[in-house]
MARROVEX-481577 format. One record per residue (C-alpha): residue number from 1; residue in one letter; x, y, z. Coordinates in steps of 0.001 Angstrom, whole numbers, plus 500000, padded with zeros to 6 digits. Layout:
<node nr="NUM" rest="A" east="X" north="Y" up="Z"/>
...
//
This chain:
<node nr="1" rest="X" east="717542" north="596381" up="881015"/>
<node nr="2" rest="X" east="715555" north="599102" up="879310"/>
<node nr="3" rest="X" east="717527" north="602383" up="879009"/>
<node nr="4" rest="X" east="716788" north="606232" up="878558"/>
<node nr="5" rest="X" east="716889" north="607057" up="874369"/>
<node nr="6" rest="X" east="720875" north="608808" up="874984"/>
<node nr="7" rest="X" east="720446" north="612156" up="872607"/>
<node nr="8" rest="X" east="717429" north="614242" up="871841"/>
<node nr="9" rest="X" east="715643" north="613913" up="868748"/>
<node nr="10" rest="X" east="717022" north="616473" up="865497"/>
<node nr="11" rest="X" east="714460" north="618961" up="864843"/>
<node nr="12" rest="X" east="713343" north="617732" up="861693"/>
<node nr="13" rest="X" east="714115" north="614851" up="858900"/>
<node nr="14" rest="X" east="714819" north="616098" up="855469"/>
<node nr="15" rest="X" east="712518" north="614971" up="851925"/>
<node nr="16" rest="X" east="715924" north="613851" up="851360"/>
<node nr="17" rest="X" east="716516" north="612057" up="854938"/>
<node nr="18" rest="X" east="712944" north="610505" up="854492"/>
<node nr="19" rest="X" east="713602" north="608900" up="851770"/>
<node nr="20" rest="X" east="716810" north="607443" up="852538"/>
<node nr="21" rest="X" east="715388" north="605992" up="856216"/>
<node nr="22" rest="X" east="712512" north="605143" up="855214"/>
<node nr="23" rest="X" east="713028" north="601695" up="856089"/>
<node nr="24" rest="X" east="713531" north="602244" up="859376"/>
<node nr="25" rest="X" east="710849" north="604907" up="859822"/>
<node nr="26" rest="X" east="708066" north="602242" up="858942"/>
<node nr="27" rest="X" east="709821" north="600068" up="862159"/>
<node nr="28" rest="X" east="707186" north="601354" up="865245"/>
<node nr="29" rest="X" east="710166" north="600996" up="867450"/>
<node nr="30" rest="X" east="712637" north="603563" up="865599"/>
<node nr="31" rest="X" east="710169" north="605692" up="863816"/>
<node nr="32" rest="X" east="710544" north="609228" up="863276"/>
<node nr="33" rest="X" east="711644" north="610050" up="866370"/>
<node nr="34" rest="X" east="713974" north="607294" up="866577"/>
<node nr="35" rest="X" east="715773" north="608581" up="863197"/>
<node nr="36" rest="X" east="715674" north="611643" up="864608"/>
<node nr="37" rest="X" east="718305" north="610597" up="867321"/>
<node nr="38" rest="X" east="720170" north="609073" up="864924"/>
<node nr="39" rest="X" east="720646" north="612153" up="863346"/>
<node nr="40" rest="X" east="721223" north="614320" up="866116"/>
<node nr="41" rest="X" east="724136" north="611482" up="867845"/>
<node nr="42" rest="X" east="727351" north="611824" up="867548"/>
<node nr="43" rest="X" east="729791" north="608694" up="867890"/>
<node nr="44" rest="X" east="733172" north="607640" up="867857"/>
<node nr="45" rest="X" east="734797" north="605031" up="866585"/>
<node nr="46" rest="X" east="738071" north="604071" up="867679"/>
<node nr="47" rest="X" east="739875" north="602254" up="864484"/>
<node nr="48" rest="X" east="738795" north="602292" up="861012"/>
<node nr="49" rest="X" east="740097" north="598400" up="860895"/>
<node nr="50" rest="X" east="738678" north="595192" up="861366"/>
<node nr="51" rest="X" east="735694" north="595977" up="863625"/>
<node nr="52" rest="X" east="735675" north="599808" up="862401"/>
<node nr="53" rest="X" east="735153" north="599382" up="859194"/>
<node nr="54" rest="X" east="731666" north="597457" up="859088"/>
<node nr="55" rest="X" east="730960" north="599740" up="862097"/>
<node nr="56" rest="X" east="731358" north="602842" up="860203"/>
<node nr="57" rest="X" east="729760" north="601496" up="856895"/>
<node nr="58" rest="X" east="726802" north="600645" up="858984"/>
<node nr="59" rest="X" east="726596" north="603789" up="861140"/>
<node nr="60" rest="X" east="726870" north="605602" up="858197"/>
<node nr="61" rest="X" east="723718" north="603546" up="856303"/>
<node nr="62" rest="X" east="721886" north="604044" up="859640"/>
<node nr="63" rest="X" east="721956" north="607844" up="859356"/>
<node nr="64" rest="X" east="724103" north="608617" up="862303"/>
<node nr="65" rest="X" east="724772" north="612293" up="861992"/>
<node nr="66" rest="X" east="728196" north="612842" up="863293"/>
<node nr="67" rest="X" east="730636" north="609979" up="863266"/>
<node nr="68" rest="X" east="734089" north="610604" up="864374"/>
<node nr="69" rest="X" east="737639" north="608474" up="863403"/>
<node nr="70" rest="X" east="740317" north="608015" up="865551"/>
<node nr="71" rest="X" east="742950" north="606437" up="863082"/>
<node nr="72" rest="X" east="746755" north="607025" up="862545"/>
<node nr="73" rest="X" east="748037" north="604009" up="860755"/>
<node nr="74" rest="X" east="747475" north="603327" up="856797"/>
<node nr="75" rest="X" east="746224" north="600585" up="854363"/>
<node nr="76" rest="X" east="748347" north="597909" up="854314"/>
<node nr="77" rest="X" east="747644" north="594794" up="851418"/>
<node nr="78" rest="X" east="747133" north="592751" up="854356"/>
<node nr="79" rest="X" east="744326" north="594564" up="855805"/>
<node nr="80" rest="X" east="741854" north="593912" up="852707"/>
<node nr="81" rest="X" east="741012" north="590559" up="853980"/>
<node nr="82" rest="X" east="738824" north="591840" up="856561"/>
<node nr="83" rest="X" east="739167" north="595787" up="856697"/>
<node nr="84" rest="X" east="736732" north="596397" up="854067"/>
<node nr="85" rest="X" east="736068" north="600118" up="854632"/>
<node nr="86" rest="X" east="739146" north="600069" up="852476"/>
<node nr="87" rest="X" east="740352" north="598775" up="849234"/>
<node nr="88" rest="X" east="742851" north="597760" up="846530"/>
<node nr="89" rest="X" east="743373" north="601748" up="845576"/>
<node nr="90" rest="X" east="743788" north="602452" up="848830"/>
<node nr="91" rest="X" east="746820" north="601118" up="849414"/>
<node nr="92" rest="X" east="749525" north="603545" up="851449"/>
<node nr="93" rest="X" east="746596" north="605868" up="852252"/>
<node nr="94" rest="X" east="745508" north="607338" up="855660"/>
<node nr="95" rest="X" east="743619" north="604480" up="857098"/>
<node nr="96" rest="X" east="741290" north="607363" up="858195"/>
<node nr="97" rest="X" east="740968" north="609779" up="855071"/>
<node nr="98" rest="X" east="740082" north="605814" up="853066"/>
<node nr="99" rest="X" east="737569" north="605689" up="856041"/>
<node nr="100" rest="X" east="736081" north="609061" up="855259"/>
<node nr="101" rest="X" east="735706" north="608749" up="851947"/>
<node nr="102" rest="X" east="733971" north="605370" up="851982"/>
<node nr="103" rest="X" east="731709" north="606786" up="854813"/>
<node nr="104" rest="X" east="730855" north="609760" up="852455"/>
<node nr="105" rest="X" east="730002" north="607172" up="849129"/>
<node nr="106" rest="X" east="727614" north="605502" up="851289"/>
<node nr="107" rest="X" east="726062" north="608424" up="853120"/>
<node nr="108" rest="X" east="727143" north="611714" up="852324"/>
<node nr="109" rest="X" east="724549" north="613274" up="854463"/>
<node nr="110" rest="X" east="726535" north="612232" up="857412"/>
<node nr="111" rest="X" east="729187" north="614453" up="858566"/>
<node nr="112" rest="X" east="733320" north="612777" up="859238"/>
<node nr="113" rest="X" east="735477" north="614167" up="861844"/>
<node nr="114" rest="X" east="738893" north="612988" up="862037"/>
<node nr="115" rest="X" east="741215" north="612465" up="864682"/>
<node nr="116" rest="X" east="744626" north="611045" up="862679"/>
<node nr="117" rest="X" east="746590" north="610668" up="865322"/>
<node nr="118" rest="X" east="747101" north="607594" up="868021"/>
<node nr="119" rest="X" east="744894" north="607640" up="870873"/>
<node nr="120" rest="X" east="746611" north="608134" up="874296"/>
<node nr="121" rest="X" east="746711" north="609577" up="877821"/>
<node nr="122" rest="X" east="747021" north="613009" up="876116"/>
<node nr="123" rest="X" east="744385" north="613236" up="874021"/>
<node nr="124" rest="X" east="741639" north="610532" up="875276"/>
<node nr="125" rest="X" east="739795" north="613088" up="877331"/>
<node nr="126" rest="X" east="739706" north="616179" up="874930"/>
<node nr="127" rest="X" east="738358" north="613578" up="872201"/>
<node nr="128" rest="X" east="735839" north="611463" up="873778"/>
<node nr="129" rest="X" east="734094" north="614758" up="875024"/>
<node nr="130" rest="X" east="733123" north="615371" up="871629"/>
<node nr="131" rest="X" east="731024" north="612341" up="871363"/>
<node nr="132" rest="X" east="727841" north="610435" up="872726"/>
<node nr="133" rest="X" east="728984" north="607533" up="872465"/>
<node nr="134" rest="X" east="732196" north="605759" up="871915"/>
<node nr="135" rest="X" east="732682" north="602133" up="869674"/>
<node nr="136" rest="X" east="735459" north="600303" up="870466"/>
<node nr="137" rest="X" east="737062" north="598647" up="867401"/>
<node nr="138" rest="X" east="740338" north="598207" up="868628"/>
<node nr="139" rest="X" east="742964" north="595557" up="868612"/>
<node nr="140" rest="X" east="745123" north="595477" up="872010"/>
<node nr="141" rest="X" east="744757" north="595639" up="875636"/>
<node nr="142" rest="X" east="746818" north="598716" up="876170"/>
<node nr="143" rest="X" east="743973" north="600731" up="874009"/>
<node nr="144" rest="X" east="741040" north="598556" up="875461"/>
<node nr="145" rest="X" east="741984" north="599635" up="879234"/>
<node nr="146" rest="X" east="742381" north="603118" up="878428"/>
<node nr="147" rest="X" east="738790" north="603656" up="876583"/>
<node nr="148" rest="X" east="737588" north="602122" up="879315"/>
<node nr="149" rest="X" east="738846" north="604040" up="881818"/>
<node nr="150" rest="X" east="737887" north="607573" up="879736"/>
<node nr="151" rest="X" east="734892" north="606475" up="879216"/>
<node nr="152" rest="X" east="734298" north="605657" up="882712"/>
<node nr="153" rest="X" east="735994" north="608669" up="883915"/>
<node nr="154" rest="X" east="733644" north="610905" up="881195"/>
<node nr="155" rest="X" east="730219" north="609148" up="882341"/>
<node nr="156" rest="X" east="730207" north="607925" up="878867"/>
<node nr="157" rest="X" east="729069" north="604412" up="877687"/>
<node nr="158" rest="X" east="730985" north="602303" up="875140"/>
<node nr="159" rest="X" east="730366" north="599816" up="872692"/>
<node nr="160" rest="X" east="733099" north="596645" up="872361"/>
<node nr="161" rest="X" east="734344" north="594397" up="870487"/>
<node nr="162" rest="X" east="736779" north="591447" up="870509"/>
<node nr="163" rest="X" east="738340" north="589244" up="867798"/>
<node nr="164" rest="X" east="740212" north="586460" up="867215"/>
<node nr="165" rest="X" east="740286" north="583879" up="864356"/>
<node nr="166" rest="X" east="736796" north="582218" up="864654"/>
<node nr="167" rest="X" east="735785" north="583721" up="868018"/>
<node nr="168" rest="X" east="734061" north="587123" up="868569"/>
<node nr="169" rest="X" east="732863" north="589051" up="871791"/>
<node nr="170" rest="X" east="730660" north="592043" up="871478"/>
<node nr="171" rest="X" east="729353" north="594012" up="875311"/>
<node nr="172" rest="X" east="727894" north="597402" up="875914"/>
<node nr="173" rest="X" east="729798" north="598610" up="878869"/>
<node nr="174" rest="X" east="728257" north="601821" up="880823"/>
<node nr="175" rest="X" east="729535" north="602260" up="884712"/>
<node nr="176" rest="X" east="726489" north="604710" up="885344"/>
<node nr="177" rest="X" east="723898" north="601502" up="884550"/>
<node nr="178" rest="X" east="726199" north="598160" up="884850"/>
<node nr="179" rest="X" east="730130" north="597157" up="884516"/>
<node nr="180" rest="X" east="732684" north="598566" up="883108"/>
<node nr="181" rest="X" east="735498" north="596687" up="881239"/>
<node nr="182" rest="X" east="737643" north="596398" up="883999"/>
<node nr="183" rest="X" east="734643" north="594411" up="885717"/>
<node nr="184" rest="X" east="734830" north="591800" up="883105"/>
<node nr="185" rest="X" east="738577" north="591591" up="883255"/>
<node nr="186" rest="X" east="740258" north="593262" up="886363"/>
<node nr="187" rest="X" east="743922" north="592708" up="884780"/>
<node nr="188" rest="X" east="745591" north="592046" up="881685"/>
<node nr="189" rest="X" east="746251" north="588710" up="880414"/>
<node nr="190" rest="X" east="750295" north="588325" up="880757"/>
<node nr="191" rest="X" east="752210" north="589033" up="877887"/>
<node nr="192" rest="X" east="751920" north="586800" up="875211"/>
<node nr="193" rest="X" east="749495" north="584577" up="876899"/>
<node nr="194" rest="X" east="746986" north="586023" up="874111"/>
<node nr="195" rest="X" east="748184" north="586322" up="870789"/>
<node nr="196" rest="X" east="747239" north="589401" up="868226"/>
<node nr="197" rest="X" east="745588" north="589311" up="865126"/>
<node nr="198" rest="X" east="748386" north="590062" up="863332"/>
<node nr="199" rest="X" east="749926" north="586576" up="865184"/>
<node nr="200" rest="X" east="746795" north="584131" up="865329"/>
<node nr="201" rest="X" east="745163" north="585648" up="862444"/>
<node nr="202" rest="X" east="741489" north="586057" up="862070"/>
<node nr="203" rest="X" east="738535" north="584721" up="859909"/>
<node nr="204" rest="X" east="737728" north="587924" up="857877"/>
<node nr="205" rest="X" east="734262" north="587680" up="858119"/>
<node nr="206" rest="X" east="733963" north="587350" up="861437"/>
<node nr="207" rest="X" east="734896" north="590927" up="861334"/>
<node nr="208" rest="X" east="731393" north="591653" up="860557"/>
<node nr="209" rest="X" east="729610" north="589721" up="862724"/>
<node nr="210" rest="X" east="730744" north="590917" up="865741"/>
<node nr="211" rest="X" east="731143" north="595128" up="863857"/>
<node nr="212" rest="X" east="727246" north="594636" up="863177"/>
<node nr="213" rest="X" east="726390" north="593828" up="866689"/>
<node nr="214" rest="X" east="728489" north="596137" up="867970"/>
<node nr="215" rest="X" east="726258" north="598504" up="865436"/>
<node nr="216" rest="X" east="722957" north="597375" up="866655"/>
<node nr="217" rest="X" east="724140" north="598343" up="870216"/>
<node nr="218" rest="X" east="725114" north="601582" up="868902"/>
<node nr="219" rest="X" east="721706" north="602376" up="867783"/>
<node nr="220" rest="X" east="719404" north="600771" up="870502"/>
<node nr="221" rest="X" east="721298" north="602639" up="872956"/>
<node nr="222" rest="X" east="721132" north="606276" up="870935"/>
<node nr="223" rest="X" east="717365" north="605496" up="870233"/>
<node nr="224" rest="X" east="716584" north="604166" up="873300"/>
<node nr="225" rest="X" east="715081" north="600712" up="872138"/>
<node nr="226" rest="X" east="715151" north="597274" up="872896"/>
<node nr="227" rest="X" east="717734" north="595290" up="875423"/>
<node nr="228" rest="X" east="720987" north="596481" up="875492"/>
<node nr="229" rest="X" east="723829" north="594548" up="876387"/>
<node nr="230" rest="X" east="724747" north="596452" up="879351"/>
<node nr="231" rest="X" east="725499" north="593422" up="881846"/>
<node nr="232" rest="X" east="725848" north="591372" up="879376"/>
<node nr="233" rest="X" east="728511" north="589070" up="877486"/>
<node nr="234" rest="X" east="727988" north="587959" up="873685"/>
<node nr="235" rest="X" east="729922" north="585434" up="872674"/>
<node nr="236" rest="X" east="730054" north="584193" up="869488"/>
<node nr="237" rest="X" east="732166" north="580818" up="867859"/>
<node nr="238" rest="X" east="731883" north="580929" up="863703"/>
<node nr="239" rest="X" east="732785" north="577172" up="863722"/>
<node nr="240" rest="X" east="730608" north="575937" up="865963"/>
<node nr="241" rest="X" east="727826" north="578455" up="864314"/>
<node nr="242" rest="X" east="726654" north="579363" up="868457"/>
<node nr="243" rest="X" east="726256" north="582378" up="870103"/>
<node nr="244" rest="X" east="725856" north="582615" up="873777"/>
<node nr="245" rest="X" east="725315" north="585593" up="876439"/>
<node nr="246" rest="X" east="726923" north="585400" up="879928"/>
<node nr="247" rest="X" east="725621" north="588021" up="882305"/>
<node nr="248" rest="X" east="728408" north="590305" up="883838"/>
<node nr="249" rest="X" east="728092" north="592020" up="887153"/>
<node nr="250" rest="X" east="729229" north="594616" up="888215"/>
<node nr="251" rest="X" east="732246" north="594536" up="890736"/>
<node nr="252" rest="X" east="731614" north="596217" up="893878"/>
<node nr="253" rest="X" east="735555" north="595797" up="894685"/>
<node nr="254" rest="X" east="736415" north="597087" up="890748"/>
<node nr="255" rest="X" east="739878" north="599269" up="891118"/>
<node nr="256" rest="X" east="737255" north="601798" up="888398"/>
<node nr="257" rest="X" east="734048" north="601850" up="888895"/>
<node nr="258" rest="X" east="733577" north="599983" up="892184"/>
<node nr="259" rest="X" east="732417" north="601223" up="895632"/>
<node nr="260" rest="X" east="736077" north="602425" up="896948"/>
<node nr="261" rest="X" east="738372" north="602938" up="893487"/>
<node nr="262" rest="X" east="741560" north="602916" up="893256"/>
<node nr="263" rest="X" east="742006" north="604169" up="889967"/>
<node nr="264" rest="X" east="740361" north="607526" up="889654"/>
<node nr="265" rest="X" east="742456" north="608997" up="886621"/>
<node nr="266" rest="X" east="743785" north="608012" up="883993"/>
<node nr="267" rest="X" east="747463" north="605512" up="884234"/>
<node nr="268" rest="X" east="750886" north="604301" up="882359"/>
<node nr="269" rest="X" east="748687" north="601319" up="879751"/>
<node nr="270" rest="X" east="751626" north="599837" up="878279"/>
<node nr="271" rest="X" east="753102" north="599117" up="881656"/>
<node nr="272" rest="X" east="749637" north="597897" up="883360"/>
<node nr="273" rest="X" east="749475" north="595500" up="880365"/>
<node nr="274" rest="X" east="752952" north="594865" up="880182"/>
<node nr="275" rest="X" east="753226" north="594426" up="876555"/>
<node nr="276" rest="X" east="756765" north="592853" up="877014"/>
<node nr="277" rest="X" east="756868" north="590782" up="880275"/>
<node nr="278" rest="X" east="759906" north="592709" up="882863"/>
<node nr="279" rest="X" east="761587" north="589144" up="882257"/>
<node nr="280" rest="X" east="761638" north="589578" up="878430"/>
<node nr="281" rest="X" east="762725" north="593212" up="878454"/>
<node nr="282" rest="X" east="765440" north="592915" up="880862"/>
<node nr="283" rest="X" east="767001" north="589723" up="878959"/>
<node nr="284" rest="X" east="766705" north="591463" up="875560"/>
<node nr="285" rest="X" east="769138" north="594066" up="876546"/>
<node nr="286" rest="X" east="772653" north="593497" up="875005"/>
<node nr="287" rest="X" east="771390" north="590494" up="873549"/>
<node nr="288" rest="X" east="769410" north="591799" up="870463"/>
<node nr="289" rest="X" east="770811" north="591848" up="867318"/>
<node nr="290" rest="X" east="769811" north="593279" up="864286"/>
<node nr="291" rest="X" east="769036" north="591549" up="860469"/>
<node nr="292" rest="X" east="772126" north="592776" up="858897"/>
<node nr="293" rest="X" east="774197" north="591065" up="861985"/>
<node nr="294" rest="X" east="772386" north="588222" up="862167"/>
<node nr="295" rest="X" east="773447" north="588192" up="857580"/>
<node nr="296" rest="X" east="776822" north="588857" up="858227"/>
<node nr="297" rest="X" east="777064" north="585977" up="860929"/>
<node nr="298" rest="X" east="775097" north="583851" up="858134"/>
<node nr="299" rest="X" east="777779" north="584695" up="855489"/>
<node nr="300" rest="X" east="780690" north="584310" up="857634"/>
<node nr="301" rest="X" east="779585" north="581070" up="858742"/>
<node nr="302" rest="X" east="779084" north="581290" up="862156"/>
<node nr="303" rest="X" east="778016" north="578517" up="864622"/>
<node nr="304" rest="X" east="774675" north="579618" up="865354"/>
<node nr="305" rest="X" east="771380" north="577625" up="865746"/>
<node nr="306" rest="X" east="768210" north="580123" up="864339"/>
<node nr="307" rest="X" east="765541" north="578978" up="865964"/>
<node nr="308" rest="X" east="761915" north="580041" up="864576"/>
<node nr="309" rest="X" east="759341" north="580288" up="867884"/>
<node nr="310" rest="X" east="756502" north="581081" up="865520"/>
<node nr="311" rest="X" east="753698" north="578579" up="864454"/>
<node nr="312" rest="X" east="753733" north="576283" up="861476"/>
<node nr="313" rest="X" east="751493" north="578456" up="859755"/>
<node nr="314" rest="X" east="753501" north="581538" up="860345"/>
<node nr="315" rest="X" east="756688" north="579460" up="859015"/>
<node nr="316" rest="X" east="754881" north="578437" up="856070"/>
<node nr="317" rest="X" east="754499" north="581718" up="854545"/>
<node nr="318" rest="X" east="757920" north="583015" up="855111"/>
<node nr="319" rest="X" east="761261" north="582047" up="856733"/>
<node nr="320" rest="X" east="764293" north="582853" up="857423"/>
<node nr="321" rest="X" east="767066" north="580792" up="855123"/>
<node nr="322" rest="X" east="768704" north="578447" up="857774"/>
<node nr="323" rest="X" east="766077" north="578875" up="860656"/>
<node nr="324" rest="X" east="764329" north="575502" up="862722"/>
<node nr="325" rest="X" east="760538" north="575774" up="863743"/>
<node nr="326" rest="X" east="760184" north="575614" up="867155"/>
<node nr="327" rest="X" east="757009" north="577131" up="868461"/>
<node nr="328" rest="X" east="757098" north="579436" up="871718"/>
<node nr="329" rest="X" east="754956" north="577071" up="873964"/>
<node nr="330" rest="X" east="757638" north="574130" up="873368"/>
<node nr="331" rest="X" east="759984" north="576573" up="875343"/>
<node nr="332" rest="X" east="757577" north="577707" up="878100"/>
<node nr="333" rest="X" east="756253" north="574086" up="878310"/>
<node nr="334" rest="X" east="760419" north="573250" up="878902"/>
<node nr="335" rest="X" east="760142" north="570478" up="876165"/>
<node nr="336" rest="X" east="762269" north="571999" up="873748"/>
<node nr="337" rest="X" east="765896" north="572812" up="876179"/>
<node nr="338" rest="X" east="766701" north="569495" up="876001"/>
<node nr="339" rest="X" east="767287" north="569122" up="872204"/>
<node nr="340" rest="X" east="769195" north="572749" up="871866"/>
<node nr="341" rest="X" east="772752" north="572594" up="870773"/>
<node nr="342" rest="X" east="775694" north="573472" up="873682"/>
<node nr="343" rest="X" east="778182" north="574357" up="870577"/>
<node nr="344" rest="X" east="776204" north="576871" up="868911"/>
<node nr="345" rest="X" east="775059" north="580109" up="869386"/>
<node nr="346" rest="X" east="771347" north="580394" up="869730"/>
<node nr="347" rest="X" east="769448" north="582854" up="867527"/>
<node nr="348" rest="X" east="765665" north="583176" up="868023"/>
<node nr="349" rest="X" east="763336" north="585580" up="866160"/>
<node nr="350" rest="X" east="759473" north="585321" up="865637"/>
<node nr="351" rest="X" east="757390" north="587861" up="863899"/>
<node nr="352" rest="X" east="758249" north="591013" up="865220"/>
<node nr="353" rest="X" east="760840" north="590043" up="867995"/>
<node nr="354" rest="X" east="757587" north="590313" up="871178"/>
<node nr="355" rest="X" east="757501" north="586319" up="871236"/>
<node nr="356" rest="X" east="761118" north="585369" up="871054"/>
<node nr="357" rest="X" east="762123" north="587946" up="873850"/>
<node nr="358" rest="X" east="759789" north="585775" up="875945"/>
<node nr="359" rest="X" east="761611" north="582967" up="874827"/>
<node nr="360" rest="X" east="764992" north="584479" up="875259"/>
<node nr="361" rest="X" east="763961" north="584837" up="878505"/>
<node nr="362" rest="X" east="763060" north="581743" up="879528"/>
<node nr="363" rest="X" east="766688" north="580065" up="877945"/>
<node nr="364" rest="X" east="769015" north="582685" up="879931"/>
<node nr="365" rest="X" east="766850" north="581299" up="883043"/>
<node nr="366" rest="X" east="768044" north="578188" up="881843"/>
<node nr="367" rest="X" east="771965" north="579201" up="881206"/>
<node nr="368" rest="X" east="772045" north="579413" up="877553"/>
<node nr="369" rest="X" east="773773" north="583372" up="878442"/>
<node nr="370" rest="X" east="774714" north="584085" up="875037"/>
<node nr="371" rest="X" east="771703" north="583362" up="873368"/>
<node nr="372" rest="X" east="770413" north="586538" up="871299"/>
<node nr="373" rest="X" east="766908" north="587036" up="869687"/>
<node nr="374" rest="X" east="766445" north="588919" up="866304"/>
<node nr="375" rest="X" east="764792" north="592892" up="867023"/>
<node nr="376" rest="X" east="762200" north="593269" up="864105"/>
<node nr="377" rest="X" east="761428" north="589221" up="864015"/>
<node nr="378" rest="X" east="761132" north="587734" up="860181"/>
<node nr="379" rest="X" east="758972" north="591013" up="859512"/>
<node nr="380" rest="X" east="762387" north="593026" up="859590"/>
<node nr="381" rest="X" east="764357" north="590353" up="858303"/>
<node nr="382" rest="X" east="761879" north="590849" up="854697"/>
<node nr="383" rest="X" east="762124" north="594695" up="854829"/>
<node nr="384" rest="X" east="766025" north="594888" up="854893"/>
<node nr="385" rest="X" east="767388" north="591723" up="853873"/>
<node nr="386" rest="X" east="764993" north="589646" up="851596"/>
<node nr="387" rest="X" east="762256" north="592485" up="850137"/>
<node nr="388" rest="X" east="761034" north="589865" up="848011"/>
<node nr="389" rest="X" east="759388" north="587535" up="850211"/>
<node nr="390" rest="X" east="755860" north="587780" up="851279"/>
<node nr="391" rest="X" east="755298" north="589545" up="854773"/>
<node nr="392" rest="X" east="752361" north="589187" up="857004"/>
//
């Protein structure tokens, strides 16, 4: 559907500002006044990552006048594959102030606001009233649900995005002209049923496919052009080279945005989404131990079986001396009980110590009751035990 232009047109460009757009001023359907919008809008993008940093590039080429940064982590080496708002000098660095200054290189007409701190319950509201619009760049459902809901609750719309190795999903959600987020997906997957980035990895590149569209939405909406993909579901698969749009309705019954809601401010996130299932939490207590324990047991020779539940992929970058690969789904499948030792103690980890709490789980609901997972996964393991291996 065709929508209203979302912001009123600046007074005037600039000599300057001409010159720089003038590419898009020669388009009929942005034009002057088009432009103009851009430079009166003011947007938001929520992570200066893997979506947020071809977002912001491009926002910032565009001529958007005001973009805003909500960002509280730093550069990590690992984030250069894809995050390319940042780079090698960059390293250690506000993830936000890199941001900035990139922004600023490529368009330093365009005025940065930043917001360094992590986006919650507290703050959502206060920020998001800043802005026209909001872009969604970030990585878990915790965050997802709660832009949504602001949004929702502000009358604002949002651009999002979703990634995950070769696969991409882009939407324009706007409850005042079509669905909201919750529309699409009324719950959160359970907890672990869909892996992070940072555990299934993604194609770097794909990064920008999905941050560009997510750009071009950005723009038609704030000038008011084309077919926006309010109601609408892009999907896009790198290997297969196809993209495909499912329509999305809007819910009557959604808890949101529906006729009779049930949610009408804003809720606990991490609990909705259950980050770590009740089962996992409850069976981690007094049976987590930490890297230097789980050395010492090592060194003393203890009669323990370490049992990786990450992927082969994950196992072939780094490992813990001593540790057997058996990946999480051999557990929850129940394939994997039979062939565990009754004379050892069992010791699981996984990247971070999310996964192998599930799995802990799932082997004291079997009777293995002294079985203990490893808090901090192989990630901790690095940090305090073996600082020279790679991390992840």
């Amino acid at each position: 559907m065709s929508l209203p232009p979302l912001v009123e047109p600046a007074a005037e460009l600039t000599v300057e500002e001409v010159r720089r757009y003038s590419r898009h001023l020669i388009i009929p359907d942005v034009g002057m006044d088009g432009q103009k919008r851009l430079k009166n809008a003011k947007v938001l993008c929520v992570g200066a990552g893997g979506l947020g940093s071809p977002a912001l590039m491009y926002m910032a080429a565009a001529g958007v006048g005001t973009l805003g940064i909500v960002e509280f982590d730093t550069v990590d080496e690992s984030n250069l594959q894809r995050q390319i708002i940042h780079g090698q000098s960059d390293i250690g660095r506000s993830k936000a102030e890199s941001a900035r200054d990139s922004v600023k290189e490529i368009n330093p007409l365009v005025e940065v606001v930043l917001h360094e701190e992590r986006l919650d319950n507290d703050n959502v509201m206060e920020i998001f009233s800043g802005y026209d619009l909001i872009v969604d760049g970030t990585d878990n459902f915790a965050t997802r649900y709660l832009v949504n809901d602001a949004a929702v609750l502000l009358g604002k719309p949002y651009v999002w995005g979703s990634i995950y190795r070769f696969d991409g999903q882009a939407s324009v959600f706007w409850a005042e002209h079509g669905p909201c987020y919750r529309c699409l997906y009324p719950e959160a997957p359970p907890p672990g049923m869909v892996p992070s980035c940072a555990e299934g990895g993604v194609l770097g590149v794909l990064c920008a496919s999905i941050g560009s569209i997510q750009v071009t939405e950005a723009i038609k909406l704030l000038a008011g052009i084309g077919e926006p993909l309010v109601g609408r579901l892009m999907i896009y698969d790198a290997l297969e080279m196809q993209y495909r749009s499912v329509k999305v309705r809007k819910d009557p019954n959604c808890a949101l945005c529906g006729e009779n809601p049930t949610v009408t401010e804003l809720i606990d996130y991490e609990s909705f989404c259950g980050v770590v299932s009740e089962e996992a939490s409850a069976a981690a207590v007094g049976s987590t131990i930490t890297s230097k324990q789980l050395k010492e047991w090592i060194d003393n020779g203890e009669a323990i079986d370490i049992i990786d539940v990450r992927e082969v992929n994950e196992y072939e970058i780094v490992s813990i001396p001593g540790a057997r690969l058996i990946p999480k789904n051999e557990f929850l499948m129940g394939n994997a009980l039979q062939d565990l030792p009754q004379d050892k103690r069992i010791v699981l980890h996984c990247k971070t110590g999310v996964r192998s709490a599930e799995v802990l789980a799932v082997l004291k609901s079997a009777g293995f009751a002294d079985a203990v997972h490893l808090g901090g996964g192989v990630i901790g393991w690095v940090n305090q035990i073996e600082p020279e291996k790679p991390v992840y």
